[in-house]
PDB file as gemmi writes it, atoms N, CA and C in Angstrom:
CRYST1    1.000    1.000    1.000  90.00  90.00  90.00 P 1                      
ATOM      1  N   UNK A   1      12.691   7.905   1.470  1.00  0.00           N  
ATOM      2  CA  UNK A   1      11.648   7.503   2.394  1.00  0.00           C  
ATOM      3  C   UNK A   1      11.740   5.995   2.596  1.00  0.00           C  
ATOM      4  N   UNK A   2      11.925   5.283   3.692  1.00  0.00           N  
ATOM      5  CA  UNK A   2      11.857   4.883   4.620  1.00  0.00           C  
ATOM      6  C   UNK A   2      10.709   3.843   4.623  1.00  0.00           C  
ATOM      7  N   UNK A   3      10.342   2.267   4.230  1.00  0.00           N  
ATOM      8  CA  UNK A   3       9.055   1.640   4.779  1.00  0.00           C  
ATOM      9  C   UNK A   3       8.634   2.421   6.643  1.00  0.00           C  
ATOM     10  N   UNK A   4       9.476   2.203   7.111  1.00  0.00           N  
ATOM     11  CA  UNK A   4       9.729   2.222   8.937  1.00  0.00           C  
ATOM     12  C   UNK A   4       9.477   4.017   9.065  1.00  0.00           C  
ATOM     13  N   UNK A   5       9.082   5.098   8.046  1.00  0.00           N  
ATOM     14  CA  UNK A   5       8.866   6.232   8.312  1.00  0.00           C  
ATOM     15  C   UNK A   5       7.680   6.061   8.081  1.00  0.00           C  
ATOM     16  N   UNK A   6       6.645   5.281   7.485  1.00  0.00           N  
ATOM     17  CA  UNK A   6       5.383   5.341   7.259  1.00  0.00           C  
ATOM     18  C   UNK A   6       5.077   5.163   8.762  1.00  0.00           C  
ATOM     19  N   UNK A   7       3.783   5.614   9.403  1.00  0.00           N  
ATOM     20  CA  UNK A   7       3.614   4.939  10.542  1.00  0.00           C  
ATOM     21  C   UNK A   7       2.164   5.371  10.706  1.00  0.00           C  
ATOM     22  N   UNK A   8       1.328   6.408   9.723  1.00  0.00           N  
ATOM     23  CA  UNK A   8      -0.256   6.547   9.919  1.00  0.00           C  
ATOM     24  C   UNK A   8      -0.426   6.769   8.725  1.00  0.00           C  
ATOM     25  N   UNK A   9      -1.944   6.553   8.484  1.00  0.00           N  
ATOM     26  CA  UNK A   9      -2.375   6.414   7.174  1.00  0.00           C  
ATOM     27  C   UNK A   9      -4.346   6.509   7.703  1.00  0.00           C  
ATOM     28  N   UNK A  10      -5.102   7.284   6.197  1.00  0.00           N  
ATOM     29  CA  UNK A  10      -6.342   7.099   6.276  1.00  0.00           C  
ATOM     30  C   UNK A  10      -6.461   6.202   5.388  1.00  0.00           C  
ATOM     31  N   UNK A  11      -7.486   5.752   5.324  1.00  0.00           N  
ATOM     32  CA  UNK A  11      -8.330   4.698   4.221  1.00  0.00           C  
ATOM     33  C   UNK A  11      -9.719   5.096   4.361  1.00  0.00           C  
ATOM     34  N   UNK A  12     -10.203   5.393   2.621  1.00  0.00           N  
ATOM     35  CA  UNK A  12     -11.560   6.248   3.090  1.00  0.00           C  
ATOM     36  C   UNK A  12     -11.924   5.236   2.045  1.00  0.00           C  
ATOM     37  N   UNK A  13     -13.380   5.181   2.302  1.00  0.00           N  
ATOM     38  CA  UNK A  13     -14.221   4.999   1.288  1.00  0.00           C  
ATOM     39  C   UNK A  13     -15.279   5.615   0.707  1.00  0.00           C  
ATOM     40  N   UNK A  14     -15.456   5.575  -0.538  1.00  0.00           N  
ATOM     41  CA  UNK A  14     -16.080   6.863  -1.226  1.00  0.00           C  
ATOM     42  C   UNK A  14     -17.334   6.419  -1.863  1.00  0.00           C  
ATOM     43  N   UNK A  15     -18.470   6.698  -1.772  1.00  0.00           N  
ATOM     44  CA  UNK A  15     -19.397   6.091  -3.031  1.00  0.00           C  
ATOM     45  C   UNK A  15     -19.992   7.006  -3.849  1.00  0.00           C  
ATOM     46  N   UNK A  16     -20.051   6.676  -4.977  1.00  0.00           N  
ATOM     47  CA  UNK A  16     -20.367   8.171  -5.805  1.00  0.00           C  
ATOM     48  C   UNK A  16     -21.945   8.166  -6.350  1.00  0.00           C  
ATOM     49  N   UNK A  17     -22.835   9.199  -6.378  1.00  0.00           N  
ATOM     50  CA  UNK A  17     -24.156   9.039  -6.814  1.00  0.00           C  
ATOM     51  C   UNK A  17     -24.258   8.427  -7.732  1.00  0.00           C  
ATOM     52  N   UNK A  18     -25.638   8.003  -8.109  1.00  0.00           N  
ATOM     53  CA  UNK A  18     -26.010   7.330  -9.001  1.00  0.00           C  
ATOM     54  C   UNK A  18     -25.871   8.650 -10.545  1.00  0.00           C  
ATOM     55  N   UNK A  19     -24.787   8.059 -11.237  1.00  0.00           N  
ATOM     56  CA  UNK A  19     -24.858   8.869 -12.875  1.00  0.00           C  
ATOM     57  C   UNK A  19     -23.717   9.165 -12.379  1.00  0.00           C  
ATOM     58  N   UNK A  20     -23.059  10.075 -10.935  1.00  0.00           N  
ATOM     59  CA  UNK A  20     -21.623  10.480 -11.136  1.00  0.00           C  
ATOM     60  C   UNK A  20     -20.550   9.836 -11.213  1.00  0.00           C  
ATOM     61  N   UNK A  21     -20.212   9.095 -11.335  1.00  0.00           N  
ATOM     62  CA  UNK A  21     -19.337   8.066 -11.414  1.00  0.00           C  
ATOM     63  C   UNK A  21     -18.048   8.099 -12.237  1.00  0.00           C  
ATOM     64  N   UNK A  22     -18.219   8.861 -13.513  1.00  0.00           N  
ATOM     65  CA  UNK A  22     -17.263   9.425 -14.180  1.00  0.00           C  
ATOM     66  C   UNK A  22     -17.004  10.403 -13.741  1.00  0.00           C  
ATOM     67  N   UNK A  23     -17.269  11.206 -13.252  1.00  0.00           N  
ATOM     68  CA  UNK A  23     -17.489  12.714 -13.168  1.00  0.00           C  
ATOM     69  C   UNK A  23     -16.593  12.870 -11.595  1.00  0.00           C  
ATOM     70  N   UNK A  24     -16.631  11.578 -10.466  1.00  0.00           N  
ATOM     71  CA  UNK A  24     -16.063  11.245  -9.217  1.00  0.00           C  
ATOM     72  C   UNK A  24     -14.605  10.778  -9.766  1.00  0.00           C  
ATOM     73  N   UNK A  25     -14.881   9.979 -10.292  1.00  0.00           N  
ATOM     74  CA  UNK A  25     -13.506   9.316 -10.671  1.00  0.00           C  
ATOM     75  C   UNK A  25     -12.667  10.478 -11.191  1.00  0.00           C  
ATOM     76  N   UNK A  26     -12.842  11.205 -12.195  1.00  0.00           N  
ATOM     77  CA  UNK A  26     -12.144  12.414 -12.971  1.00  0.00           C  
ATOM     78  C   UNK A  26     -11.640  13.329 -11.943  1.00  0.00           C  
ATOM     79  N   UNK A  27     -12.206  13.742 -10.454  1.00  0.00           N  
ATOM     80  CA  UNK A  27     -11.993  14.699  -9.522  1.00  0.00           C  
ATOM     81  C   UNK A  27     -11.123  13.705  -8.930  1.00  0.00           C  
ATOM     82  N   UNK A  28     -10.876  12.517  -8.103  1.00  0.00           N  
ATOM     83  CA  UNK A  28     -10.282  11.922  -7.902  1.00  0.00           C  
ATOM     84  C   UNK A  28      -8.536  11.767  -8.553  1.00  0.00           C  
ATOM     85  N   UNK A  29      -8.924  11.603  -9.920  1.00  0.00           N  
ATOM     86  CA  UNK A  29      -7.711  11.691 -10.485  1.00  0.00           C  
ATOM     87  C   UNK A  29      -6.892  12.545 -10.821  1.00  0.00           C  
ATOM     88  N   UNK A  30      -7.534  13.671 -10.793  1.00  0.00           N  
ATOM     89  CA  UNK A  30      -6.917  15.360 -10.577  1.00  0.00           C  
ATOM     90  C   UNK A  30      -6.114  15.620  -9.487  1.00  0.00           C  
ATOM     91  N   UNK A  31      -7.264  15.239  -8.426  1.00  0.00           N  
ATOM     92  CA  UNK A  31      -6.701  15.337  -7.235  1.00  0.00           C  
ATOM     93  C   UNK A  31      -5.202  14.590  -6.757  1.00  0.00           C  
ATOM     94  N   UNK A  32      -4.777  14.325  -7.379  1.00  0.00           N  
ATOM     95  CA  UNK A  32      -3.148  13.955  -7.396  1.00  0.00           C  
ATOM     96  C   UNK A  32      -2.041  14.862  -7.345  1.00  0.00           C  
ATOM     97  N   UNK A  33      -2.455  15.907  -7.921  1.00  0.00           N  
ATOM     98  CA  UNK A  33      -1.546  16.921  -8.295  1.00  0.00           C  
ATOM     99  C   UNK A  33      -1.717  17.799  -6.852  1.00  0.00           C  
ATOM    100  N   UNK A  34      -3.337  17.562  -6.143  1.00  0.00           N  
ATOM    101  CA  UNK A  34      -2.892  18.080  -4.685  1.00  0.00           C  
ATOM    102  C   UNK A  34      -2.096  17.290  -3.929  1.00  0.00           C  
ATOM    103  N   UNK A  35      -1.950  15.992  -3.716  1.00  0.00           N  
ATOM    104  CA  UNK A  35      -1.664  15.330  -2.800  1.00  0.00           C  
ATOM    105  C   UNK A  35       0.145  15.663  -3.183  1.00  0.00           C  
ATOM    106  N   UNK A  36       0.367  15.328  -3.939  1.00  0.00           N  
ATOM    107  CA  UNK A  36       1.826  15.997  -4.419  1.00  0.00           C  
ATOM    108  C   UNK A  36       2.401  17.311  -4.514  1.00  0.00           C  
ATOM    109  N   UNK A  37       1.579  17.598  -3.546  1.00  0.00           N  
ATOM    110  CA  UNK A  37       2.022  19.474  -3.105  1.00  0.00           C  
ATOM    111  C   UNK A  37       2.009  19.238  -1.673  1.00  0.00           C  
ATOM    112  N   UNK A  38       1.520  18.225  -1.279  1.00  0.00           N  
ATOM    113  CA  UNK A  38       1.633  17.998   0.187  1.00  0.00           C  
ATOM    114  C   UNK A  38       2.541  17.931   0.617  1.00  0.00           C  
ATOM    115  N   UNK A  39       4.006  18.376   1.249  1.00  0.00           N  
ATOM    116  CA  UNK A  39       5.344  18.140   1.837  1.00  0.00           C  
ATOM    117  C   UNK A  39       4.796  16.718   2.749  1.00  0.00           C  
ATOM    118  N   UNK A  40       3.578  16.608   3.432  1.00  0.00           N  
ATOM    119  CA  UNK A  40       3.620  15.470   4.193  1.00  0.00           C  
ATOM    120  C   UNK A  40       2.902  14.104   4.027  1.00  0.00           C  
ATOM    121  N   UNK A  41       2.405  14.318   3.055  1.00  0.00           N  
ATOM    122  CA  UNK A  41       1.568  13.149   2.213  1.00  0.00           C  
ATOM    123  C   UNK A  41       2.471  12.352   1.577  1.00  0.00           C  
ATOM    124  N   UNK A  42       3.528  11.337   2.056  1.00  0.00           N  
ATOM    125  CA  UNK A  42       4.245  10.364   1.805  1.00  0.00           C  
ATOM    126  C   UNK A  42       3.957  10.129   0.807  1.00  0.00           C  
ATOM    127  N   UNK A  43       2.835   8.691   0.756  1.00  0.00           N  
ATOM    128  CA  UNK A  43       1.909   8.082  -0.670  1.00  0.00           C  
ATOM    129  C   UNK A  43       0.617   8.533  -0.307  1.00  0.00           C  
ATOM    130  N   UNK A  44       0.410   8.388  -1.459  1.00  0.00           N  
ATOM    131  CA  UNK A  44      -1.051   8.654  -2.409  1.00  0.00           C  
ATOM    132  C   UNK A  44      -1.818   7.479  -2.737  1.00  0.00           C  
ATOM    133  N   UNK A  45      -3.348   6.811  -2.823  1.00  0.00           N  
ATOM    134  CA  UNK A  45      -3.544   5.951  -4.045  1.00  0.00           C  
ATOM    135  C   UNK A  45      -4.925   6.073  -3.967  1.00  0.00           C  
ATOM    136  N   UNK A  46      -5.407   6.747  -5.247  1.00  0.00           N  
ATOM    137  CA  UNK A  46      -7.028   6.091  -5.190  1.00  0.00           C  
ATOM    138  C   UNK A  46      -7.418   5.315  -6.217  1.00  0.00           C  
ATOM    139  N   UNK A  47      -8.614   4.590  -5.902  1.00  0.00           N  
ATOM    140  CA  UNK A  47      -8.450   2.992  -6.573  1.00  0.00           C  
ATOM    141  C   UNK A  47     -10.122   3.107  -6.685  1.00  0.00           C  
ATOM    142  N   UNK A  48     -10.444   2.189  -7.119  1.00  0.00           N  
ATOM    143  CA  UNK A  48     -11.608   2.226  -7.916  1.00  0.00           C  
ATOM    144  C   UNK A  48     -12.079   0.367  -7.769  1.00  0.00           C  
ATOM    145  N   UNK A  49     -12.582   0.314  -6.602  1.00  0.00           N  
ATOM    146  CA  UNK A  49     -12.967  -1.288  -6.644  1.00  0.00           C  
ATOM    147  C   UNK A  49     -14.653  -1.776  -7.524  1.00  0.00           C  
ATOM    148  N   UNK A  50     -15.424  -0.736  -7.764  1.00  0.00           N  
ATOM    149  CA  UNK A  50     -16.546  -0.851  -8.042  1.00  0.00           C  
ATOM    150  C   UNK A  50     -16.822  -0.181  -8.904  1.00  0.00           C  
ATOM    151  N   UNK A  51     -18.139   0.207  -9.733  1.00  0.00           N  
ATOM    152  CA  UNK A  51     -17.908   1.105 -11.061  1.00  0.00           C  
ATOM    153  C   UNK A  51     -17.957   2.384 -10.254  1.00  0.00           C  
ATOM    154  N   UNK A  52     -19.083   2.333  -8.961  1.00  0.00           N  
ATOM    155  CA  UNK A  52     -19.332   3.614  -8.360  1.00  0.00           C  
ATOM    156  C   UNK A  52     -18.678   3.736  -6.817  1.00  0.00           C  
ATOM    157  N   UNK A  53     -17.505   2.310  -6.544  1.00  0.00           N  
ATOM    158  CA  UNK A  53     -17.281   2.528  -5.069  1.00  0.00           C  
ATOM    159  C   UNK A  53     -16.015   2.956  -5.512  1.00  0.00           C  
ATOM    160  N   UNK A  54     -15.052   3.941  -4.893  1.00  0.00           N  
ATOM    161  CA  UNK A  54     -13.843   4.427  -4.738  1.00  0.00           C  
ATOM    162  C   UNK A  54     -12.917   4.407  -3.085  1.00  0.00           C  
ATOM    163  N   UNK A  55     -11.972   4.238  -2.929  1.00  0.00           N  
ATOM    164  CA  UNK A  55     -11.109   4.663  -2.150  1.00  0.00           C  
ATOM    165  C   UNK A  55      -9.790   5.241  -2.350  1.00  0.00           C  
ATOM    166  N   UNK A  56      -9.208   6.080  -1.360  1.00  0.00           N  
ATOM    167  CA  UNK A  56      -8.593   6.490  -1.205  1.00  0.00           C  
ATOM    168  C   UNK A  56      -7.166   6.139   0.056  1.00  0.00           C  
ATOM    169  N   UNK A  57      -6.389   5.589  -0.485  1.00  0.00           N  
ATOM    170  CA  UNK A  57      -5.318   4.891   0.520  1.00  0.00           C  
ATOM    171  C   UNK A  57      -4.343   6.699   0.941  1.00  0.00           C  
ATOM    172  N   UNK A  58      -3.975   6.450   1.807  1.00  0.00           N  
ATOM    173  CA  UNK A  58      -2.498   7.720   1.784  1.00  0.00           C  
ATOM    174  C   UNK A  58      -1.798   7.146   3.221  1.00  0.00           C  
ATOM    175  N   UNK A  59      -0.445   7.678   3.468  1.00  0.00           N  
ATOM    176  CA  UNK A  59       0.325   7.572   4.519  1.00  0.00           C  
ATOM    177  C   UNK A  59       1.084   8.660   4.849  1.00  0.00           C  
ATOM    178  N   UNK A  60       1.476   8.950   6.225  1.00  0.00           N  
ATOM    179  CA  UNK A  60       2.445  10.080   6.480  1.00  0.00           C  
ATOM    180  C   UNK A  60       3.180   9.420   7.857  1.00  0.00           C  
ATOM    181  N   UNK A  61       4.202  10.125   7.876  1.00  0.00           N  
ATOM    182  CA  UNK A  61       5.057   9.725   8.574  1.00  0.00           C  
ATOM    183  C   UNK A  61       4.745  10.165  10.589  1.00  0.00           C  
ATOM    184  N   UNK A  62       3.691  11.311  10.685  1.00  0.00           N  
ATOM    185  CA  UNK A  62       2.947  12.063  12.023  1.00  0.00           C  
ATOM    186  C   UNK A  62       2.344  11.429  12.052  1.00  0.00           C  
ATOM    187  N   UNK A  63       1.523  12.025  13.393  1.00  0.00           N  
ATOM    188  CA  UNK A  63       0.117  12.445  13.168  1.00  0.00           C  
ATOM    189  C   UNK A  63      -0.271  13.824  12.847  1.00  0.00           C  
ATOM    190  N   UNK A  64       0.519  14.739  13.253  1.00  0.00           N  
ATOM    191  CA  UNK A  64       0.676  16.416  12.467  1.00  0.00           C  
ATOM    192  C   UNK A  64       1.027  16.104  10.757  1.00  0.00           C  
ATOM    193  N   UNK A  65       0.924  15.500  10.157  1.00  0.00           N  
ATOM    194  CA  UNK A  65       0.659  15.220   8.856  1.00  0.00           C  
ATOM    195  C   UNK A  65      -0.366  14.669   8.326  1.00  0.00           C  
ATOM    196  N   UNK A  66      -0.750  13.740   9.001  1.00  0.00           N  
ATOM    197  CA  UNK A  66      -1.419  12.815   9.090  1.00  0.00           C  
ATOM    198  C   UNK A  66      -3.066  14.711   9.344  1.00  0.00           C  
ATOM    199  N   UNK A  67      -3.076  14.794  10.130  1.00  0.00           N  
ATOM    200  CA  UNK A  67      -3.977  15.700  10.790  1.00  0.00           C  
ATOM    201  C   UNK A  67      -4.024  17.262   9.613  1.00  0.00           C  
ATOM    202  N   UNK A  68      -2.753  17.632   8.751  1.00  0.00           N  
ATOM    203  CA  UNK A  68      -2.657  18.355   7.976  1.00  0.00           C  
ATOM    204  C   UNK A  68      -3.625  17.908   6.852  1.00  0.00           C  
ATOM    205  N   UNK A  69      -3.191  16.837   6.289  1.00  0.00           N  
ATOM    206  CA  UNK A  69      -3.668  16.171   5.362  1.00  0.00           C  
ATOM    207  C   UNK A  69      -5.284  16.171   5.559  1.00  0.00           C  
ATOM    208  N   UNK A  70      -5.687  16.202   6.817  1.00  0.00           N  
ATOM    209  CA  UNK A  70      -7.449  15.551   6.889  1.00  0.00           C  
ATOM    210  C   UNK A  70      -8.174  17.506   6.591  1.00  0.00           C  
ATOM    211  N   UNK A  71      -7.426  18.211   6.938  1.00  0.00           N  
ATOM    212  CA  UNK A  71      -7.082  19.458   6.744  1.00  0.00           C  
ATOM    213  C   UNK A  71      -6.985  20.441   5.427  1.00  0.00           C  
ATOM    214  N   UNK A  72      -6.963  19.502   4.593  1.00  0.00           N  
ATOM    215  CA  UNK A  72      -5.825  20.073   3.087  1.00  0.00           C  
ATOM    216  C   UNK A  72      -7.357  20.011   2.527  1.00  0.00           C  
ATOM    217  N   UNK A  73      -6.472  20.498   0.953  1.00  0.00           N  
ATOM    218  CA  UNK A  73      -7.229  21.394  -0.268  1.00  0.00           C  
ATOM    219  C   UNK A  73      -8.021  19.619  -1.265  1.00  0.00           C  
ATOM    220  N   UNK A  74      -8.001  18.350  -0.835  1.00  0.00           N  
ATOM    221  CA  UNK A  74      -8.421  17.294  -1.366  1.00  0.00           C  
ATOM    222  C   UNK A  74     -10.082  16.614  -0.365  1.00  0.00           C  
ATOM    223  N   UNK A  75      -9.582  16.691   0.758  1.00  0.00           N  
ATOM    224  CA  UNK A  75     -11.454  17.044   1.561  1.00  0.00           C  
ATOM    225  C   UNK A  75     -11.872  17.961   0.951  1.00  0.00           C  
ATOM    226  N   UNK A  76     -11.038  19.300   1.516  1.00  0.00           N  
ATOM    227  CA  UNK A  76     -12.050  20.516   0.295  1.00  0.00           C  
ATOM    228  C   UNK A  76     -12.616  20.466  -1.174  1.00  0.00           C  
ATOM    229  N   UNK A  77     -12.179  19.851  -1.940  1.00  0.00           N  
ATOM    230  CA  UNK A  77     -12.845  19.654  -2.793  1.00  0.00           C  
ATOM    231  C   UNK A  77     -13.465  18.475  -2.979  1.00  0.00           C  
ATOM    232  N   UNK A  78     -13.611  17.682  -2.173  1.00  0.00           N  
ATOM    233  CA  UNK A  78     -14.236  16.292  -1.748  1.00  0.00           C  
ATOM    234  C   UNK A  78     -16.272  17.163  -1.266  1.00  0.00           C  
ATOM    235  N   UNK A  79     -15.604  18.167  -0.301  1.00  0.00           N  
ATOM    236  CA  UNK A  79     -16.783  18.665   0.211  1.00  0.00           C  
ATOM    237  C   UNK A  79     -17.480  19.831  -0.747  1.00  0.00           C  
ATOM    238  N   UNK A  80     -16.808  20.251  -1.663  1.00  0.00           N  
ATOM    239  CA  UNK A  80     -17.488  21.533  -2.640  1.00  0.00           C  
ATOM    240  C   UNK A  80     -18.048  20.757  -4.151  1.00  0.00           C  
ATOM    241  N   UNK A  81     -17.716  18.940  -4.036  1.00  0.00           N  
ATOM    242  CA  UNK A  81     -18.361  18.018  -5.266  1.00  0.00           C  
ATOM    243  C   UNK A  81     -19.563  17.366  -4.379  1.00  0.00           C  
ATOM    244  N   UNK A  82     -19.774  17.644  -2.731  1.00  0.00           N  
ATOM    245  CA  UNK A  82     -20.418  16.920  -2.118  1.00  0.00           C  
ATOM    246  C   UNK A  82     -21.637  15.995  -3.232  1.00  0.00           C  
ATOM    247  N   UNK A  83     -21.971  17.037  -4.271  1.00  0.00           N  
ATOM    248  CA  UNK A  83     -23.388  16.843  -5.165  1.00  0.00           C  
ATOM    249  C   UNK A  83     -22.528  15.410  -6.038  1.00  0.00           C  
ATOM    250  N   UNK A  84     -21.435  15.113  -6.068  1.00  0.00           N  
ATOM    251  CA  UNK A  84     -21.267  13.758  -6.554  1.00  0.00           C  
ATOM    252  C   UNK A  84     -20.860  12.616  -5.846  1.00  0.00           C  
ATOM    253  N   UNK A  85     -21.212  12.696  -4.387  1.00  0.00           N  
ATOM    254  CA  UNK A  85     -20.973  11.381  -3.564  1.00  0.00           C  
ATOM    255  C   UNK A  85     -22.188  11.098  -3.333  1.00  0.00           C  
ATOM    256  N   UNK A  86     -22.804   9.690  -3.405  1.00  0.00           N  
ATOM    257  CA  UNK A  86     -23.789   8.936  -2.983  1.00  0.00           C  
ATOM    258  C   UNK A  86     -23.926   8.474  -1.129  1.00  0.00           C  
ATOM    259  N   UNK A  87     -23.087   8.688  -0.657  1.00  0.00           N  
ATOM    260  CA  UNK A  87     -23.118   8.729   1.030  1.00  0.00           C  
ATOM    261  C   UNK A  87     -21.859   9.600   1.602  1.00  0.00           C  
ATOM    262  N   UNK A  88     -22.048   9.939   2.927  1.00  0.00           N  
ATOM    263  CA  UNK A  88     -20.999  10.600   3.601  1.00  0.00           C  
ATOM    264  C   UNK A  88     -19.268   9.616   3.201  1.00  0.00           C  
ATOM    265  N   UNK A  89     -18.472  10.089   3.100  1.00  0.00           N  
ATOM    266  CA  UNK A  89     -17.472   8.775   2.965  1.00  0.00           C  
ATOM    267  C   UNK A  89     -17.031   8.803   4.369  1.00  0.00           C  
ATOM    268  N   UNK A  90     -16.537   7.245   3.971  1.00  0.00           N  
ATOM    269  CA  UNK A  90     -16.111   6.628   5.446  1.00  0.00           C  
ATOM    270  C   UNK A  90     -14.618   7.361   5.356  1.00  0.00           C  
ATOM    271  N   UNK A  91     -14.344   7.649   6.125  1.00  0.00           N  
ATOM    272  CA  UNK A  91     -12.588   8.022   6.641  1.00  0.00           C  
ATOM    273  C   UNK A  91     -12.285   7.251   7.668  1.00  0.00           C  
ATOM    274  N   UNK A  92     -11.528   6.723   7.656  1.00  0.00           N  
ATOM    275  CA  UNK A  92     -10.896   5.730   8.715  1.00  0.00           C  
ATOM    276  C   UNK A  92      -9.269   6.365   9.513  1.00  0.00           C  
ATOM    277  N   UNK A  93      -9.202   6.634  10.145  1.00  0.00           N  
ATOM    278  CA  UNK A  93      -7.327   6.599  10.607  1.00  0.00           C  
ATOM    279  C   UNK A  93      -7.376   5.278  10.642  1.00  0.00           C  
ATOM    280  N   UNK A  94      -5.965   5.165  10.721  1.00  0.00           N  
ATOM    281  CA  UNK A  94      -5.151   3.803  10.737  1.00  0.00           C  
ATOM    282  C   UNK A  94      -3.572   3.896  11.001  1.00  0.00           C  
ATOM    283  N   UNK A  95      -3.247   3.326  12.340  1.00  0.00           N  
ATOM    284  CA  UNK A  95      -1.806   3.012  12.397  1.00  0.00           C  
ATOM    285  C   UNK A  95      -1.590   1.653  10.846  1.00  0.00           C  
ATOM    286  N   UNK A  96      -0.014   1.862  10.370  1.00  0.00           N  
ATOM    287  CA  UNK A  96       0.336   1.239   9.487  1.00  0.00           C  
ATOM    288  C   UNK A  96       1.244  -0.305  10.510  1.00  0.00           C  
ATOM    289  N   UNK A  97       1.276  -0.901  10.148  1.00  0.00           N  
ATOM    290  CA  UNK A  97       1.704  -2.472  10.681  1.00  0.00           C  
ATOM    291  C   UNK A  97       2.676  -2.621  10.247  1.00  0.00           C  
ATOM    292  N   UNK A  98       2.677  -2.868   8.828  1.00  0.00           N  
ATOM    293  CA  UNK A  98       4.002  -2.835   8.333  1.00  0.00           C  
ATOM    294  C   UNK A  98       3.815  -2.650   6.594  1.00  0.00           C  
ATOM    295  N   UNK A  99       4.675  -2.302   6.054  1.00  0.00           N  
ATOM    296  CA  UNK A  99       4.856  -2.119   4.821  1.00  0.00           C  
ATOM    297  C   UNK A  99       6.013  -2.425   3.540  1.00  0.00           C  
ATOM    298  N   UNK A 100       5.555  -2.486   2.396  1.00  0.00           N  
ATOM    299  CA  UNK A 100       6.726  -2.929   1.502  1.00  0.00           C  
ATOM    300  C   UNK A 100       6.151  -1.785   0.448  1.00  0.00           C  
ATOM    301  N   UNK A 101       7.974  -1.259  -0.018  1.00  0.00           N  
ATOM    302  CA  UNK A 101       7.986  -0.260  -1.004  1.00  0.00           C  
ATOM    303  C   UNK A 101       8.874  -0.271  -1.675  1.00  0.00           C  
ATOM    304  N   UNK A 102       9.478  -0.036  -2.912  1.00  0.00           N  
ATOM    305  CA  UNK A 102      10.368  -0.266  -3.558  1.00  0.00           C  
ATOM    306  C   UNK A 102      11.740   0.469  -2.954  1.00  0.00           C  
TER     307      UNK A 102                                                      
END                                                                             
């Protein structure tokens, strides 16, 4: 893979209720093992800027990946923990600009 095959990406932001915070983070970090079943989910990254704010970086090389992905089994269980997010999360699309990868 290719920097120059990346070319869309979401960036979400997540906030988790008040008390879930471990309990968000832990589903989060599971959730890896979906994103790596994804044939089109390039990268992965969720990150943790706050004790209770989270995001979620990813990239694909579509937008039919890109659109799979908003699609896949990691919203779904985003939406069946709904009881541990503190607001709707932001999802953003995003064309990628440019990138560096090993």
């Amino acid at each position: 893979m290719s920097p120059q095959s990346l070319t869309k990406a979401f960036v979400a932001k997540i906030q988790a209720a008040h008390g879930s915070e471990a309990e968000l983070s832990d589903l989060l970090m599971s959730a890896v093992e979906l994103a790596n079943a994804e044939v089109g989910t390039l990268v992965w990254f969720a990150v943790r800027t706050e004790p209770g704010t989270f995001w979620i970086f990813d990239a694909f090389a579509s937008d039919e990946d890109r659109e799979a992905h908003a699609n896949g089994q990691i919203v779904a269980a985003l939406s069946e923990n709904a009881h541990l997010l503190g607001a709707q999360p932001e999802i953003m699309p995003a064309d990628i600009l440019a990138s560096k990868m090993p």
